[in-house]
C-alpha positions as CSV (number, residue, x, y, z in Angstrom):
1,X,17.3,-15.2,-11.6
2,X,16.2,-12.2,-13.6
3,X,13.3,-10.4,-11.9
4,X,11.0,-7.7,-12.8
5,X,9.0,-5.3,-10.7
6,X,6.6,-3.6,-11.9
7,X,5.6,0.1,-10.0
8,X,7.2,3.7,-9.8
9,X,6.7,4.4,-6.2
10,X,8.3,4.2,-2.9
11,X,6.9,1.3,-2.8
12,X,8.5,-0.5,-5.7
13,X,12.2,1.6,-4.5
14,X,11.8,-0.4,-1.3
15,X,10.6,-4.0,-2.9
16,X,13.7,-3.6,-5.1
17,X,16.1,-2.6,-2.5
18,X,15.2,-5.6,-0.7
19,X,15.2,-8.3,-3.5
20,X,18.7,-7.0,-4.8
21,X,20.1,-8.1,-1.7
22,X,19.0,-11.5,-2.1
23,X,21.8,-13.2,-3.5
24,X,18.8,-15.2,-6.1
25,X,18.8,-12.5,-7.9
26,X,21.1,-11.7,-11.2
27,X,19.6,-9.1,-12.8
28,X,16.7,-6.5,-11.3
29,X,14.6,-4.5,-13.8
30,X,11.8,-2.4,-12.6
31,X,9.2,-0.6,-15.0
32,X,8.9,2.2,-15.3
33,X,10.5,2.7,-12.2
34,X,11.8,6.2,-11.2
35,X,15.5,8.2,-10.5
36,X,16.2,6.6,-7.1
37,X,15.0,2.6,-8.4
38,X,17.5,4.0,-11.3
39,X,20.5,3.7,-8.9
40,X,19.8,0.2,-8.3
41,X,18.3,-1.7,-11.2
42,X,17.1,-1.0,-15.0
43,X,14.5,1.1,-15.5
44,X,11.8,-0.1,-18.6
45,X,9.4,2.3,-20.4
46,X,6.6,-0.3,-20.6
47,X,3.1,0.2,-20.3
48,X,2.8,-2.1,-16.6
49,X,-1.5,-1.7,-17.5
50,X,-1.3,-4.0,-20.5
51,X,-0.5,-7.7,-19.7
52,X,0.4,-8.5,-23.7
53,X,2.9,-6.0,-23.3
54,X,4.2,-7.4,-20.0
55,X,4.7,-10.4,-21.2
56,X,6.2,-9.9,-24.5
57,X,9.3,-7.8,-22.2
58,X,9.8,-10.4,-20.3
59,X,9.8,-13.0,-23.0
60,X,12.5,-10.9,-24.7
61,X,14.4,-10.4,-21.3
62,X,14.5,-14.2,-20.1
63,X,12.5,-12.9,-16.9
64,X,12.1,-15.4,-14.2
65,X,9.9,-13.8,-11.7
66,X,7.1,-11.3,-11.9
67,X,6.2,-8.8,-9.0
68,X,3.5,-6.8,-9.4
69,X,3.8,-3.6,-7.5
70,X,0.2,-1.7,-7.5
71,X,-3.0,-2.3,-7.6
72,X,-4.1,-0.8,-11.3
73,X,-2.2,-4.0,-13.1
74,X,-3.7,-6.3,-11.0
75,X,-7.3,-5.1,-11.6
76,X,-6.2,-4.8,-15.5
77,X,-5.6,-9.0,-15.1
78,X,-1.6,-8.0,-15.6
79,X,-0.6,-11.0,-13.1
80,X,-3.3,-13.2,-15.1
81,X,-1.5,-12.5,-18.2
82,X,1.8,-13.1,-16.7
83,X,1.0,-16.6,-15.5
84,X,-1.2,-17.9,-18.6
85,X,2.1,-17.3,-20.3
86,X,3.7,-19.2,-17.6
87,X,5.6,-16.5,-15.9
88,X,6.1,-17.0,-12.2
89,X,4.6,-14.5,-10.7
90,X,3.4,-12.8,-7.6
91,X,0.5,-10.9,-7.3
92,X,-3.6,-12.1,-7.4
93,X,-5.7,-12.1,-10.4
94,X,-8.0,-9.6,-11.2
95,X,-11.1,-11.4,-9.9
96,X,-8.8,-11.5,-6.6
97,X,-8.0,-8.2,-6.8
98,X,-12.0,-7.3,-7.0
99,X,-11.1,-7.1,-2.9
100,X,-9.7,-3.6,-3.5
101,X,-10.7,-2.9,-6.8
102,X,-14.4,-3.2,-5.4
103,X,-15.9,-2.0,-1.8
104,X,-19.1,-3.4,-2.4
105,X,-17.8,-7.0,-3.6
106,X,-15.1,-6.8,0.1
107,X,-18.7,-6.3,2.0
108,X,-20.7,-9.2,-0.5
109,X,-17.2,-11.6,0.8
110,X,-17.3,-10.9,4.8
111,X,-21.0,-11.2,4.5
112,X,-20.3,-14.6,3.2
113,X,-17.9,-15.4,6.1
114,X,-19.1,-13.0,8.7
115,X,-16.1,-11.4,9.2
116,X,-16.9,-8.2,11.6
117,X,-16.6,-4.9,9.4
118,X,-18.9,-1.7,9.4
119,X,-22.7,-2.1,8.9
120,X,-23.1,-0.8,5.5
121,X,-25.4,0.1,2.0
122,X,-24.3,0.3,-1.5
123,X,-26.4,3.3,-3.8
124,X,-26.0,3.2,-8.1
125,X,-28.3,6.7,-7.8
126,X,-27.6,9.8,-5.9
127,X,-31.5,10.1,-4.3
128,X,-31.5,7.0,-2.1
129,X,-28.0,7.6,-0.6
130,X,-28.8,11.2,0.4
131,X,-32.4,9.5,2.3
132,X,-29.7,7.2,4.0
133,X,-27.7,10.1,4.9
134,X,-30.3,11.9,6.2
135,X,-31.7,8.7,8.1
136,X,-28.3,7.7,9.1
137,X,-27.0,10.8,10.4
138,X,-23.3,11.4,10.4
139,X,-20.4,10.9,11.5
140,X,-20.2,8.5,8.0
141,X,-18.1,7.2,5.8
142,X,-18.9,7.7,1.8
143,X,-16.7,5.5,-0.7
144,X,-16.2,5.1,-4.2
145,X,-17.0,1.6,-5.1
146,X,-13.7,1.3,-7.5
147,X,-10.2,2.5,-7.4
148,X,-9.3,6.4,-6.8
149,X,-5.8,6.0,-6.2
150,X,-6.5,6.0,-2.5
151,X,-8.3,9.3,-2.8
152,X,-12.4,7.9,-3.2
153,X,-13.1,7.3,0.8
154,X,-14.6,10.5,2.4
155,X,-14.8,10.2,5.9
156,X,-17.6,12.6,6.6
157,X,-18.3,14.4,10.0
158,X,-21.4,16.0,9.0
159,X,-24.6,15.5,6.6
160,X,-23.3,17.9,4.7
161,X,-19.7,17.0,4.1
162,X,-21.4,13.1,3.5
163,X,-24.1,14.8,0.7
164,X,-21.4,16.4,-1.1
165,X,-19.3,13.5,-1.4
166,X,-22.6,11.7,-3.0
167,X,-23.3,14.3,-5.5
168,X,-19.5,14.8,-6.0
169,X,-19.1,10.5,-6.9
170,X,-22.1,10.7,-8.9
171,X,-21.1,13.5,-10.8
172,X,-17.9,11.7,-11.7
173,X,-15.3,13.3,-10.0
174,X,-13.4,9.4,-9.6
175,X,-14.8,8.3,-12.9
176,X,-16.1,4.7,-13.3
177,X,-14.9,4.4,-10.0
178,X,-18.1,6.5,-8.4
179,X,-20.5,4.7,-10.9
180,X,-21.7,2.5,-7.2
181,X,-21.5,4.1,-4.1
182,X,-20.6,2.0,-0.5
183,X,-21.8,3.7,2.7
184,X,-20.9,2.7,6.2
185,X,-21.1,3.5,9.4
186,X,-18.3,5.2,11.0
187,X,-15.6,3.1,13.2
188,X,-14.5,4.4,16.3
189,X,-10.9,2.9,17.2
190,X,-6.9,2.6,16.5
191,X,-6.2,2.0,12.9
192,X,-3.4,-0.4,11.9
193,X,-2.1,-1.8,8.8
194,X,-1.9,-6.4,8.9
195,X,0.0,-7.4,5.7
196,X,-0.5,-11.5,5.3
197,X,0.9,-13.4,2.4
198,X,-1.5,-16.3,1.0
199,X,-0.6,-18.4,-2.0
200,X,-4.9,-19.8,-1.9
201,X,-4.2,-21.9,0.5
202,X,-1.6,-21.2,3.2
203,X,-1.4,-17.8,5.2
204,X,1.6,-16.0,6.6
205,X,1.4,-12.9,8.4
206,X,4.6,-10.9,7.4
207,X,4.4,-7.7,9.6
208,X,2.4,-5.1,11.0
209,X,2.1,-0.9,10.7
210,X,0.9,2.2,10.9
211,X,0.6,5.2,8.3
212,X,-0.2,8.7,9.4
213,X,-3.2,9.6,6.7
214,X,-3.9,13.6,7.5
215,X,-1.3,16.1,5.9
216,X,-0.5,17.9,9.2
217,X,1.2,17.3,12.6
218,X,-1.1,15.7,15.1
219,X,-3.3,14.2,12.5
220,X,-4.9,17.5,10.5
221,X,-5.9,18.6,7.9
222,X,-6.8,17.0,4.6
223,X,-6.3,12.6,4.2
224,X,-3.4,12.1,2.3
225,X,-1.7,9.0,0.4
226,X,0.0,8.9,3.7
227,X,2.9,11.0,5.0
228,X,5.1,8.4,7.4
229,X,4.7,5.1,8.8
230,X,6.1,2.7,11.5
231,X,6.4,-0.9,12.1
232,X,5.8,-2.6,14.0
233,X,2.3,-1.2,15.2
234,X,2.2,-1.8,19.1
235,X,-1.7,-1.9,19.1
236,X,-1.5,-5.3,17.2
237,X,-0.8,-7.1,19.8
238,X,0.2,-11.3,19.4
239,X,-3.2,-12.0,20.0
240,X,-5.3,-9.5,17.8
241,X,-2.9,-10.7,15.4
242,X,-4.3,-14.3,15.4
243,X,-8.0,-12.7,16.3
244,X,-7.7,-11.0,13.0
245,X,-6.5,-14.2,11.0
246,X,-9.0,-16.5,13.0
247,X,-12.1,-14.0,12.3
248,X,-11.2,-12.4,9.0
249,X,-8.5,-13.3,6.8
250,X,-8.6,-16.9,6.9
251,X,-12.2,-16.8,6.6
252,X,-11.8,-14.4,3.7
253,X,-9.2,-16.6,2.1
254,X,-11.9,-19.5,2.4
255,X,-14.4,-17.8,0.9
256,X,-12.9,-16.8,-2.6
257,X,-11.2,-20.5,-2.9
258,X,-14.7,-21.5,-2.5
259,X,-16.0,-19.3,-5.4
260,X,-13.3,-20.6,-7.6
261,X,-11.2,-17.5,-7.3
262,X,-8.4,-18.5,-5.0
263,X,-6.1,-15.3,-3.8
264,X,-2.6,-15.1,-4.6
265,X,-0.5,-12.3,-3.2
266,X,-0.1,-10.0,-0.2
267,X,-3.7,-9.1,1.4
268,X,-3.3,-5.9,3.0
269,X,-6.2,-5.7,6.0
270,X,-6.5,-2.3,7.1
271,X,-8.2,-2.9,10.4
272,X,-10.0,-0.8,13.3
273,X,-9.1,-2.1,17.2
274,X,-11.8,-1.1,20.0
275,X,-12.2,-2.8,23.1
276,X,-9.9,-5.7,22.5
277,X,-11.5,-6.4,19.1
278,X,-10.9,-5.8,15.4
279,X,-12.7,-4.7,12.5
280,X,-11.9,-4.7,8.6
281,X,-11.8,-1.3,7.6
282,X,-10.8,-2.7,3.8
283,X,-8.5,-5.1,1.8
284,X,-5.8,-4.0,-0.4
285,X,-4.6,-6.4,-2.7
286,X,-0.8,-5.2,-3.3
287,X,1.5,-4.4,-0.5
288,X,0.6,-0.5,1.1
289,X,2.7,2.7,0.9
290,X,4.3,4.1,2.9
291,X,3.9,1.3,4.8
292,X,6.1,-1.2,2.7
293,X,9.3,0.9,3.1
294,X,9.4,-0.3,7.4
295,X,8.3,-3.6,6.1
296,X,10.9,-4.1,3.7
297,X,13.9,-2.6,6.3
298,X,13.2,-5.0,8.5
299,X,12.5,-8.1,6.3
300,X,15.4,-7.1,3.9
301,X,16.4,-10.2,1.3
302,X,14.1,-12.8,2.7
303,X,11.3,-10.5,1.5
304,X,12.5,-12.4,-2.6
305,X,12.0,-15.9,-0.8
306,X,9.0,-15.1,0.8
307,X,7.3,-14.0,-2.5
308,X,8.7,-16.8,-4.3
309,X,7.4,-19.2,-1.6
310,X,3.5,-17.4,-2.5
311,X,4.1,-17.9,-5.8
312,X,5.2,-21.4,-6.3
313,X,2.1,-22.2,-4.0
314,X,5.1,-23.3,-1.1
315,X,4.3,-20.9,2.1
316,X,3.1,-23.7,4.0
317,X,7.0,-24.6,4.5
318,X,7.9,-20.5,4.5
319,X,8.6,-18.4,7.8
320,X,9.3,-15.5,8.4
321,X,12.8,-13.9,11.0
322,X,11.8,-10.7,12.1
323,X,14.8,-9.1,14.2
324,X,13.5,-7.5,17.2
325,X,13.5,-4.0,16.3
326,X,11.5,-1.0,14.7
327,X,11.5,1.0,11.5
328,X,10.1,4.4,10.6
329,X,9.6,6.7,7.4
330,X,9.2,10.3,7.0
331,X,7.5,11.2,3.8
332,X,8.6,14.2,2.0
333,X,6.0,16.1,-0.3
334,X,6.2,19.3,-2.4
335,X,4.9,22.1,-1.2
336,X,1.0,22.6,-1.4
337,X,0.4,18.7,-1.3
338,X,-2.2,17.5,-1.6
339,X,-3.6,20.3,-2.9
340,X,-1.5,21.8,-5.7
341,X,2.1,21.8,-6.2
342,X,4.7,22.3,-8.2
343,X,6.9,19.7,-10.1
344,X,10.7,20.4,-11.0
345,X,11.9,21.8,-7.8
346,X,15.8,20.4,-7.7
347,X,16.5,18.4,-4.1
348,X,20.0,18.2,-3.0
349,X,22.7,16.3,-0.6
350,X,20.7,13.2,-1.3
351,X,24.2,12.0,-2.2
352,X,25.8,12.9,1.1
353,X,23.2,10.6,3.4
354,X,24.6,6.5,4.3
355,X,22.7,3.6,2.2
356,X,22.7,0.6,4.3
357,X,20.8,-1.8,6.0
358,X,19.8,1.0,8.4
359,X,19.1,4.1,6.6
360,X,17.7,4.4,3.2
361,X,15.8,7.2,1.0
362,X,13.2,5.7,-0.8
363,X,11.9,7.7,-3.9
364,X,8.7,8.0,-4.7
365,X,7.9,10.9,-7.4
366,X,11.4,12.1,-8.4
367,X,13.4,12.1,-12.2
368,X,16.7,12.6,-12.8
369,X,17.8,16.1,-14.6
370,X,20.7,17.3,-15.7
371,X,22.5,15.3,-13.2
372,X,20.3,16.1,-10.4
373,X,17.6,15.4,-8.8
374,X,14.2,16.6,-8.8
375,X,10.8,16.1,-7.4
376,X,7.9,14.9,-10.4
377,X,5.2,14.3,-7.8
378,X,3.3,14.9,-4.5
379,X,4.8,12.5,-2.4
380,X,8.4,12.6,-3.4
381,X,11.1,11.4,-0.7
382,X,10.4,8.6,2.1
383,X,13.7,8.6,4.3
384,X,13.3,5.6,6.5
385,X,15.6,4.3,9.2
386,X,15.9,1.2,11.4
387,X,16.3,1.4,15.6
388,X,16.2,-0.9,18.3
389,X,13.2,1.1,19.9
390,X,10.9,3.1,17.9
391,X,12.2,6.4,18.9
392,X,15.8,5.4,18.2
393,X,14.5,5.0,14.6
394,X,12.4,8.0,14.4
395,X,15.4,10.3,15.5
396,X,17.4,8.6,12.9
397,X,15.2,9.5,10.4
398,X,14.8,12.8,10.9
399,X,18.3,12.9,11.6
400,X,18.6,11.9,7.5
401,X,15.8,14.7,6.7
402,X,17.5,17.2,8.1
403,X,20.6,16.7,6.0
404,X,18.3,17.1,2.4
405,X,18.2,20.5,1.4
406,X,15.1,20.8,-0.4
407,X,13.0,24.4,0.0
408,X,10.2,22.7,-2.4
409,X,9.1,20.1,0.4
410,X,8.2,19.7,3.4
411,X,7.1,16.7,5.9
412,X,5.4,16.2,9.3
413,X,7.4,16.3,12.2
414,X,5.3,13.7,14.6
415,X,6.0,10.5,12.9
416,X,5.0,8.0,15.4
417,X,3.5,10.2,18.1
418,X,0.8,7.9,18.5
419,X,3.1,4.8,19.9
420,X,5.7,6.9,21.5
């Protein structure tokens, strides 16, 4: 079948790498993908926001299958456009999708279903958040009601850090995105990543993980997009697993069938563990990054059948066969990320490091010059490897960093710390 992914991330690098190993597919195309997806599959120059687009390419490239890689299409109704045309295609509508693109609609939905998250207010006017604030007290945690490319949740230690993130989302510094304001209180607790496939009806959890938000070794500094990850996450256990789809997901997934807006796709649950129990921190409605690089080494080519399986409306009959082992990824950024940095810097050797089912760089922000390659982003590299423990993994993976000669970046050094 021809299949096209839509994305430019490490993300999309890693969802391709695993579907053109499934023997389904014929031909891979990935817009507008980037230099390392360009080693694999066709690149398209398409503009992934508008669905009329999207449709026409795929019309005139016999597509079979659409995957939908991150989370702006999907609020733009991309996957909505695919399907009315009668594409197959994975990835939830946009009235689905509200479950990342809106915080306040996620609280209105485990309201509904009393699904345990943070207590929680929503503001339209800068006045009455800063009397919550000030009633609330801090620590707090100040987001951006819409999308911000990962960058609109401020988790503030003090009034003052918390006020300045009200007047800074009011004043538009995310856009349309700051127009409505969501505060909650602050979690205490182990974060971890729960990625669950639905197709509306049925639910299959398809792995767990753990990112590493702050810029810095030990967890410091500013939040990130992420700088490494690791799966599986030992603090979701068997049975917080099923706590989590008995108390939230499944309820969740209830709940918008109910409203007439069934969920199609991957549900991301980022969720907080204290004491035995778990929270929702938030949904995301597309698979996360870095966190889909250990996914997708450790799922490898079943990954095409379980997204076919969503889409056809078929995962009641779907499983998934983990193999009993671990997966890490280092993320490589440019110097003076996330802050500002410098685009252009050539990295090298990437041509002397193994591709298998093992070890693989994912590319995130690089473009191909001149023959070579060289960074075009923050987060540029994610060099991922596969153990039998977690630290056999991790010391392959920075066994493949080390290799990369590349003065423009850099990347933590404690990838994992937490579990090992």
């Amino acid at each position: 079948m021809n299949i096209l992914i839509l994305g430019s991330g490490g993300r999309e690098h890693s969802l391709a790498w695993a579907v053109k190993q499934n023997p389904k597919c014929d031909r891979l195309i990935v817009a507008p993908g980037n230099a390392g997806i360009a080693q694999l599959a066709e690149c398209a120059d398409i503009d992934i926001l508008d669905g009329a687009t999207v449709v026409t390419f795929c019309e005139e490239n016999a597509v079979d299958f659409v995957i939908v890689g991150p989370e702006a299409p999907l609020a733009a109704g991309v996957a909505d456009a695919c399907r009315a045309a009668g594409l197959l295609t994975f990835g939830p509508s946009a009235a689905a999708a509200r479950l990342e693109a809106s915080k306040a609609f996620t609280k209105e939905i485990c309201d509904a279903c009393a699904a345990p998250t943070a207590a929680y207010a929503r503001f339209t006017e800068a006045s009455p958040a800063r009397a919550y604030i000030a009633e609330k007290g801090a620590p707090i945690v100040v987001k951006a009601d819409g999308l911000a490319a990962g960058k609109g949740v401020i988790v503030a230690m003090t009034e003052a850090e918390a006020i300045a993130a009200i007047d800074d989302m009011f004043a538009g510094e995310f856009g349309a995105a700051g127009a409505e304001v969501v505060i909650e209180d602050f979690m205490t607790g182990e974060e971890a990543s729960f990625f669950i496939l639905t197709d509306g009806t049925a639910a299959l959890p398809i792995g767990t993980a753990q990112d590493h938000k702050r810029v810095g070794d030990g967890d410091t500094g500013p939040n990130t997009g992420g700088m490494g990850a690791y799966s599986p996450a030992p603090v979701l256990t068997e049975a917080l697993q099923q706590q989590a789809m008995d108390r939230i997901v499944l309820p969740t997934i209830r709940e918008m069938a109910r409203r007439g807006t069934p969920y199609q796709g991957v549900l991301y649950a980022g969720l907080m563990i204290e004491n035995g129990e778990a929270r929702l921190v938030e949904y995301n409605c597309r698979f996360g990054d870095p966190e889909t690089q250990v996914l997708m080494m450790r799922l490898g080519a079943q990954a095409l059948d379980l997204m076919l399986a969503c889409a056809k409306g078929a995962l009641a009959q779907a499983q998934v066969n983990w193999a009993e082992d671990h997966a890490l990824t280092v993320v490589m950024a440019a110097n003076g990320y996330p802050g500002t940095y410098a685009r252009g810097s050539q990295i090298r050797r990437l041509d002397t490091l193994p591709e298998d089912s093992r070890h693989m760089v994912f590319h995130a922000g690089t473009a191909e010059r001149d023959g070579g390659i060289v960074a075009a982003g923050g987060r540029v590299l994610n060099v991922t490897a596969r153990g039998t423990t977690l630290a056999e993994a991790r010391e392959a993976a920075y066994g493949l960093v080390d290799r990369i000669d590349w003065p423009g970046g850099f990347c933590r050094r404690d990838i994992g710390w937490r579990a090992l």
